[in-house]
MARTORSE-218885 format. One record per residue (C-alpha): residue number from 0; x, y, z. Coordinates in Angstrom, 1 decimal. Example, Ala and Ser with C-alpha at 12.3 -4.5 7.8 and 13.67 -1.06 7.14 Angstrom:
2
0_12.3_-4.5_7.8 .
1_13.7_-1.1_7.1 .
//
This chain:
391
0_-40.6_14.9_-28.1 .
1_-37.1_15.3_-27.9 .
2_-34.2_12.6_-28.8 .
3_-32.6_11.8_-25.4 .
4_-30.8_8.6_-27.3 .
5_-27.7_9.1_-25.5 .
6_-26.5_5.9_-25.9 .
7_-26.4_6.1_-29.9 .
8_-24.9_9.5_-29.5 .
9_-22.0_7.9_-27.2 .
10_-21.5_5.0_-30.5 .
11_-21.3_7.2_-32.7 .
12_-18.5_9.1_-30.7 .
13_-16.9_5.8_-29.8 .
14_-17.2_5.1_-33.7 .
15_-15.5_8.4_-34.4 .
16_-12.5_7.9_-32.1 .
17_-13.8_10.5_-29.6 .
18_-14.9_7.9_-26.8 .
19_-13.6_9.1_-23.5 .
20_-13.3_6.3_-20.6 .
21_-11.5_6.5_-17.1 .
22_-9.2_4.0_-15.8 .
23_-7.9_4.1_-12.2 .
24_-4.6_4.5_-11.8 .
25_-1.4_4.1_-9.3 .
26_0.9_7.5_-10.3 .
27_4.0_8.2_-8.4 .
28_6.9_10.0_-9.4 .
29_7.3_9.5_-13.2 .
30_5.9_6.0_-12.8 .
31_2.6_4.7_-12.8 .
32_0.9_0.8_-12.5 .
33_-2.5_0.6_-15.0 .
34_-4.6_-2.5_-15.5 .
35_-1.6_-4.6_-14.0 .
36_1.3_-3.3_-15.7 .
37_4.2_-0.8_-14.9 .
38_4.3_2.3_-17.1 .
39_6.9_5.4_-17.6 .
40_4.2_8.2_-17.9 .
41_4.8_10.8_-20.2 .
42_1.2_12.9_-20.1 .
43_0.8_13.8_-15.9 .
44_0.7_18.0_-15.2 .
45_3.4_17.4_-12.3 .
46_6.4_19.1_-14.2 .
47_9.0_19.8_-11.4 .
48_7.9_16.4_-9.3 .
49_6.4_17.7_-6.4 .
50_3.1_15.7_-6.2 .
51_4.5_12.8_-4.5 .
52_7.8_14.6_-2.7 .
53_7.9_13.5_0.7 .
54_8.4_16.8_2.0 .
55_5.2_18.4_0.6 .
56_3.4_14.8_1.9 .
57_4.9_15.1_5.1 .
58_3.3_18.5_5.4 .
59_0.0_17.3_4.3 .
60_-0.1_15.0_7.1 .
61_0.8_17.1_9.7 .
62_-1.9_19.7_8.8 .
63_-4.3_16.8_8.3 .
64_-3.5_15.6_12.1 .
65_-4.0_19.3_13.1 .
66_-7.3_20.4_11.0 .
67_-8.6_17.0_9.6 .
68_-9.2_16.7_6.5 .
69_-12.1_19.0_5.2 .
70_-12.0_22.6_5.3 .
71_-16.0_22.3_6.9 .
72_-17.8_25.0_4.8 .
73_-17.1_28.1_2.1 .
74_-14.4_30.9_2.8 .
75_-16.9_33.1_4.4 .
76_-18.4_30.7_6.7 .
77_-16.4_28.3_8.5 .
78_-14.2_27.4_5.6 .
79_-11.0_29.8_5.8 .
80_-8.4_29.4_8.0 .
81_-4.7_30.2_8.7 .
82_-3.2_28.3_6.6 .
83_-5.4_29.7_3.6 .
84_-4.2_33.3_4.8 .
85_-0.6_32.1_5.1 .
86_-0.5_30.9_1.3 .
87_-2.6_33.6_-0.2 .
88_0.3_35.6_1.2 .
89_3.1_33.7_0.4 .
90_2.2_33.5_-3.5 .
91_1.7_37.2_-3.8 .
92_5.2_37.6_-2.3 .
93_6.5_34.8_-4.8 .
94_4.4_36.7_-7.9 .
95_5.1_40.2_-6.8 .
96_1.1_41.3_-6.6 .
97_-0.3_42.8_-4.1 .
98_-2.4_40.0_-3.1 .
99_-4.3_36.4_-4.2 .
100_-7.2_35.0_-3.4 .
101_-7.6_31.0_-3.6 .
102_-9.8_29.2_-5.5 .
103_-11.3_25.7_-4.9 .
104_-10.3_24.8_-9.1 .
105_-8.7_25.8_-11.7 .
106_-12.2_26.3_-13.7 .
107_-13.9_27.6_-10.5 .
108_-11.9_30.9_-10.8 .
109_-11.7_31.6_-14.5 .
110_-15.6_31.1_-14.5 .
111_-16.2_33.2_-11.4 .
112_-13.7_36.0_-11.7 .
113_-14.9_36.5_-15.5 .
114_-18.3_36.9_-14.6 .
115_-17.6_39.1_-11.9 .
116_-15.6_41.6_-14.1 .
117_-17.8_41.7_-17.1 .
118_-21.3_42.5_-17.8 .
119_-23.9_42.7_-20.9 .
120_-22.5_46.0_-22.8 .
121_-18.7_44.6_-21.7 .
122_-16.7_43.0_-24.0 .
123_-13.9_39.9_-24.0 .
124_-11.9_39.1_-26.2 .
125_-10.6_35.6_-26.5 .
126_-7.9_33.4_-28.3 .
127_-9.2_30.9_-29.8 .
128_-6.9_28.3_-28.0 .
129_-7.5_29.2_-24.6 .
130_-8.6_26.7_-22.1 .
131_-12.5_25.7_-21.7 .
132_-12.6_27.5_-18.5 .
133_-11.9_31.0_-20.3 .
134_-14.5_30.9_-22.2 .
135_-17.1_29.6_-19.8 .
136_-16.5_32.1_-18.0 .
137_-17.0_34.7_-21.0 .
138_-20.2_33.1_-22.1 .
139_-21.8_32.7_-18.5 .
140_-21.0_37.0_-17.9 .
141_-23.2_37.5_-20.9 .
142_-20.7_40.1_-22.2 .
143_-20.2_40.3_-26.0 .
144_-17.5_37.5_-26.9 .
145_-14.9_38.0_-29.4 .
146_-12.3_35.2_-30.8 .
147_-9.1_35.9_-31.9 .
148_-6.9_33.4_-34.2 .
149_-4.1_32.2_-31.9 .
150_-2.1_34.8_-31.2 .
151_-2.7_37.2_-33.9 .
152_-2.1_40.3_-32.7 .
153_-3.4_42.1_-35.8 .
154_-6.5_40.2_-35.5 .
155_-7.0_41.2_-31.9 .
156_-6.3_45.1_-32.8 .
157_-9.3_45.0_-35.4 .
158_-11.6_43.5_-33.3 .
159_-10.7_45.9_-30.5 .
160_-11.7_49.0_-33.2 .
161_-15.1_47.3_-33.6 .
162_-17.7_48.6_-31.1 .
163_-18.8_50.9_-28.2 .
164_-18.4_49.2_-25.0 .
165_-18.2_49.9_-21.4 .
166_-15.6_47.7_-20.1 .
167_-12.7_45.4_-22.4 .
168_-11.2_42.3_-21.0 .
169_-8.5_40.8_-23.1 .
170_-8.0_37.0_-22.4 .
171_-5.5_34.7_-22.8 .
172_-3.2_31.9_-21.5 .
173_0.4_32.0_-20.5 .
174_2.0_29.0_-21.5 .
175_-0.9_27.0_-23.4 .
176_-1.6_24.3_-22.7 .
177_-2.2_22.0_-25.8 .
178_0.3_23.5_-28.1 .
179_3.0_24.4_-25.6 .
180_3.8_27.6_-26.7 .
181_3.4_31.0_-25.0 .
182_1.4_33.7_-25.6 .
183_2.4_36.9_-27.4 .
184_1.9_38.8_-23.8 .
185_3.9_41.9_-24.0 .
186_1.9_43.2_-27.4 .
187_-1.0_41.9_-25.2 .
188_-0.3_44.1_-23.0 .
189_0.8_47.3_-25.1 .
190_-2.5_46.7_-26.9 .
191_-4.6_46.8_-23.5 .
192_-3.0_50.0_-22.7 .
193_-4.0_51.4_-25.7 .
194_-7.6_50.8_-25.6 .
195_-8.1_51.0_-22.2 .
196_-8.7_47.6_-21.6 .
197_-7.6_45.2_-19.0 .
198_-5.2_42.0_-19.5 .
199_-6.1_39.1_-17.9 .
200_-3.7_35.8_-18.1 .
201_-4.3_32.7_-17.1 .
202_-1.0_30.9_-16.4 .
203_-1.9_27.9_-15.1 .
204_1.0_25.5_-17.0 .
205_3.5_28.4_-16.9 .
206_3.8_29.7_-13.1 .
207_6.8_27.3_-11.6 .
208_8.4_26.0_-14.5 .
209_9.6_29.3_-17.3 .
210_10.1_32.4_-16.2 .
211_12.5_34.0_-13.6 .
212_12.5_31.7_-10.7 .
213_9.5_29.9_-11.8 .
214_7.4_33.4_-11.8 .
215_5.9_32.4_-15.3 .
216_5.1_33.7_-18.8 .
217_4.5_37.1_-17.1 .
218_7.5_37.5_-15.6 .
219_9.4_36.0_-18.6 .
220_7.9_38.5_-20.6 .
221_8.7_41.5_-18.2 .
222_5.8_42.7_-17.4 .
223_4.0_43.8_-13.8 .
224_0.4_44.0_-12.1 .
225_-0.1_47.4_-13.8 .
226_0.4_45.4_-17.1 .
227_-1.3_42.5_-16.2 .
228_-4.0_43.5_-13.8 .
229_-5.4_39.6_-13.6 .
230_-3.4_37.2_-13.0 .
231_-4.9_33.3_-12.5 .
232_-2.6_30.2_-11.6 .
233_-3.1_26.6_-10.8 .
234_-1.7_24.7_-7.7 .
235_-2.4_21.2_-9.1 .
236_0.5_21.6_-12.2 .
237_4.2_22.5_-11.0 .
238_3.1_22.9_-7.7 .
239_2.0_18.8_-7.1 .
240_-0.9_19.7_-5.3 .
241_-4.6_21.1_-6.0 .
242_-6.7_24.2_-6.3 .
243_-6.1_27.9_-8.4 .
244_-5.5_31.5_-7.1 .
245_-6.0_35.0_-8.8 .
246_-3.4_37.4_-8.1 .
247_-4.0_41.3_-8.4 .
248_-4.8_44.4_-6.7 .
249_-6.6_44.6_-3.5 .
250_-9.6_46.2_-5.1 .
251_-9.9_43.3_-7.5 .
252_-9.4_41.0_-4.7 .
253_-11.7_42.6_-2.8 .
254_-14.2_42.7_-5.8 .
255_-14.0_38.9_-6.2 .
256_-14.2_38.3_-2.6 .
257_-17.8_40.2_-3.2 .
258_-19.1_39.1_-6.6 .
259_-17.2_35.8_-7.6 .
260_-20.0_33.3_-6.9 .
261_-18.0_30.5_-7.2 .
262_-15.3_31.6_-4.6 .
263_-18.4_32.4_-2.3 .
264_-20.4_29.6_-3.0 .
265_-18.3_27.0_-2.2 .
266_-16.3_25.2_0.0 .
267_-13.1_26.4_0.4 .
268_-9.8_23.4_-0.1 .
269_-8.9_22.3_2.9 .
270_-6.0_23.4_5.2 .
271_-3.6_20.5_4.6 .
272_-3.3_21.2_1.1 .
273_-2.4_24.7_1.5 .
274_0.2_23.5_4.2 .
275_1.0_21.1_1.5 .
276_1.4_23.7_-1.0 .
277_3.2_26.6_1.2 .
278_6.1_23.5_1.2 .
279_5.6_23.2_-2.6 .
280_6.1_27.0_-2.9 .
281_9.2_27.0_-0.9 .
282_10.8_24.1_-3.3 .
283_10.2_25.9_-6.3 .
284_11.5_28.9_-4.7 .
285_14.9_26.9_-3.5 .
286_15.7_24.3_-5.8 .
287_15.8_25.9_-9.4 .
288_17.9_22.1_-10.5 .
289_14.4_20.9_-10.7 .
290_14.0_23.9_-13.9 .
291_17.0_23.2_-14.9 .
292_16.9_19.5_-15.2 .
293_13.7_19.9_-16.8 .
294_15.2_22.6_-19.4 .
295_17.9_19.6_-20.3 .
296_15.3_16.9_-20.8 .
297_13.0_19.2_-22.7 .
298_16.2_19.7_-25.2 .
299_17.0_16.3_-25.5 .
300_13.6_14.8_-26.1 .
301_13.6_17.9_-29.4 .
302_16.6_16.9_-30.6 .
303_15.9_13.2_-30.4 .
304_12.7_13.8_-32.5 .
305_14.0_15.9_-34.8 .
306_16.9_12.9_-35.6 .
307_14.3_10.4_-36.0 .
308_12.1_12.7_-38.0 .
309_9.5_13.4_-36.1 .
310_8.3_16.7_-36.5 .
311_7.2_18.5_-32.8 .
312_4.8_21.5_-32.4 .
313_7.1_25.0_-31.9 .
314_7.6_24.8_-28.3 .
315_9.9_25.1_-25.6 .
316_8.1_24.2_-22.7 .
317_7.7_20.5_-20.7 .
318_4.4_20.3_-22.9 .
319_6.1_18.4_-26.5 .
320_2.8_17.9_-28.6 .
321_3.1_15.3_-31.5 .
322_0.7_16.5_-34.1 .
323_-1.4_13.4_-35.7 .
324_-4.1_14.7_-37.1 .
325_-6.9_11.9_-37.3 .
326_-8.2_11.1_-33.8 .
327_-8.3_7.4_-34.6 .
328_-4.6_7.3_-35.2 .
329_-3.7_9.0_-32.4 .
330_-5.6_6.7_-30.0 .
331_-3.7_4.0_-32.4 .
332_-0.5_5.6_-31.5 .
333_-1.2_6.1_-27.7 .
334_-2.4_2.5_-27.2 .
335_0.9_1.5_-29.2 .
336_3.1_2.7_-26.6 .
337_1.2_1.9_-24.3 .
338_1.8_-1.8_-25.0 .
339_5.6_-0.6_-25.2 .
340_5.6_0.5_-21.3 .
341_4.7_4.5_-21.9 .
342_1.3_5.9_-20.8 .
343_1.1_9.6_-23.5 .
344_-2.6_10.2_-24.1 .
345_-4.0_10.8_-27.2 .
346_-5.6_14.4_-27.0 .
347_-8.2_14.7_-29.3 .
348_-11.7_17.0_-30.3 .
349_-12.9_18.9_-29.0 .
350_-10.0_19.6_-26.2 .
351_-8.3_20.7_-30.0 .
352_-10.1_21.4_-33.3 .
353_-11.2_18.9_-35.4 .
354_-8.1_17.6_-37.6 .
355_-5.6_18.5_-35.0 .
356_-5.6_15.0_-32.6 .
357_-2.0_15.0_-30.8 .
358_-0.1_12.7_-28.7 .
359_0.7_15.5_-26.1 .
360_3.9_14.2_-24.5 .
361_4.5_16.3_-21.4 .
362_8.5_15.9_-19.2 .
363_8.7_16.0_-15.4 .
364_12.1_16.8_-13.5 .
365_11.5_13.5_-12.5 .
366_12.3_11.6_-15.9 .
367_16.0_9.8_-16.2 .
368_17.4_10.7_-19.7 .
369_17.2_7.0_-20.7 .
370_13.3_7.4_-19.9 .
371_13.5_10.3_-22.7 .
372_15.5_8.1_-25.3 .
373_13.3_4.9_-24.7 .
374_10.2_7.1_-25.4 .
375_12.1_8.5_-28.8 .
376_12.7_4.7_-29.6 .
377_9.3_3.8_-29.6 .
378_7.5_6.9_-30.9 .
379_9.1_6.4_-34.2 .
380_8.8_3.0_-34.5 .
381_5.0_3.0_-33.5 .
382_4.8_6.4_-36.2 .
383_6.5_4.4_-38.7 .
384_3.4_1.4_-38.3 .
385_0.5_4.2_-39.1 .
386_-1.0_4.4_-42.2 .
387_0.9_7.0_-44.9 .
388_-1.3_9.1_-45.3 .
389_-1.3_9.9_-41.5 .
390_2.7_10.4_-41.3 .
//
């Protein structure tokens, strides 16, 4: 008989400092209340501060008034409507592809767009830091899998020589989004050409915040559809409100619209958060001070660290991780300032590989600089209280 013992397996992660629990939370702005306290969060996905921007929740409401508030059934039945159309439109213009599709998650259109591209006797190749959803999709398209260390381009062009396939996806993410850094896209993209493969990027924490007018890691790193054919963002990150798209060519939208079961098979986000959204889009589009504010804050909150002697991951992006190493110490560190007014979760296996547990501070454009300084203050003094051999 088989050991369904769950409840020792969930000790024994609770024992390792992998126990995982929710805890419902009031989150507005930079500001949230938990368990009866005030906290200055420092960990939410809502970079440029559009989540709770009365604008984009005055335009929620109306569409709410106007369509209710599900969408009633998938895209193909009863689901899709005008303001679906409307922002499907809108971000291509914003991207410069020739058209998106949405996506109920995030997840939803890695997984379904990967298995709709790739086959058995196809091939993907994978970094080894790219998110879940990358390479769930990979494994569920029963195409051979290859991973890449992060961002080794050598490593990728030997693995590429290896084999006789049909078809060759190259995978990665943008803007990552546990180490903050970005990928190495434009050799990426050279090495695609040169094995006829296709790029795809998934720039979920990148489209709104870097890049030319917030047109992410793909337009920072100059490059177009014909170098990156796939092209997948998120609409729950800079953009404040919920659900993914995959930008392309019309035959690879119309391929997805045909094979990507989890685009057909189920139901499609509801109209007032694409009326939500289309508002979203037009603030990042108008107000690049909420970039630029976060650019500042990003700068201060490095060189604050690197005065107290705290040593950051290599990034330049909103996401700052703090690398701790044991997972214990980091949920030590994370409940530390939590008692000093900050919520910064600890990040821990297997969202990272073993031995790499980080606080994974993240800035909004809605932070104060004194918010940025406080947080400095108690991060060293917390990191000053662990054990030595964890600083």
């Amino acid at each position: 008989m088989p050991n369904w013992d769950l409840a020792a397996e969930v000790r024994a992660r609770r024992e390792a400092g992998l126990y995982r629990r929710t805890r419902a939370i009031r989150f507005q702005g930079a500001w949230a209340e938990l368990e009866g306290r005030r906290l200055r969060v420092f960990c939410s996905n809502d970079y440029l501060g559009l989540a709770a921007e009365p604008r984009v929740v005055q335009a929620f409401q109306r569409a709410a008034a106007e369509h209710g508030v599900g969408s009633s059934g998938a895209h193909l039945i009863t689901g899709h409507r005008a303001e679906h159309d409307a922002l499907e439109e809108e971000l291509a213009d914003f991207l410069g592809r020739s058209r998106v599709l949405l996506f109920s998650t995030g997840y939803m259109a890695n997984m379904g767009l990967i298995d709709a591209l790739v086959k058995p006797g196809d091939a993907v190749y994978q970094d080894w830091l790219n998110h879940a959803s990358l390479y769930d999709g990979s494994r569920l398209s029963g195409a051979k899998v290859y991973r890449y260390p992060h961002a080794d381009v050598a490593a990728l062009t030997a693995l590429l020589a290896q084999g006789e396939f049909r078809r060759r996806l190259i995978v990665s993410d943008g803007l990552f989004s546990m180490d903050g850094d970005v990928g190495p896209l434009a050799a990426l993209a050279q090495l695609a050409r040169e094995h006829g493969a296709w790029l795809m990027v998934d720039d979920a924490h990148g489209i709104g915040v870097i890049g030319p007018g917030g047109r992410g890691s793909v337009a920072a790193a100059g490059l177009a559809q014909h170098d990156v054919p796939v092209l997948v963002g998120t609409l729950g990150k800079a953009f404040g409100c919920f659900g993914a798209f995959v930008a392309g060519s019309d035959e690879l939208i119309d391929w997805c619209i045909q094979k990507a079961r989890t685009y057909i098979y189920t139901t499609a986000p509801p109209p007032a958060v694409c009326a939500a959204t289309r508002q979203a889009l037009r603030l990042v589009r108008e107000e690049e001070w909420r970039r630029e504010r976060l650019s500042l804050l990003v700068a201060r909150f490095r060189a604050g660290a690197e005065q107290l002697g705290l040593s950051l991951m290599p990034s330049e992006s909103p996401i700052q991780p703090l690398l701790v190493g044991d997972a214990s110490a980091a949920l030590v560190l994370s409940r530390g300032l939590e008692e000093d007014g900050f919520l910064v979760t600890a990040i821990r296996p297997p969202t990272v590989p073993p031995g790499t547990a980080r606080l994974r501070v993240t800035l909004t454009a809605l932070h104060e600089p004194e918010d940025v300084d406080a947080l400095l203050e108690a991060l060293a003094r917390r990191w000053r209280q662990l054990p030595e051999a964890v600083q």
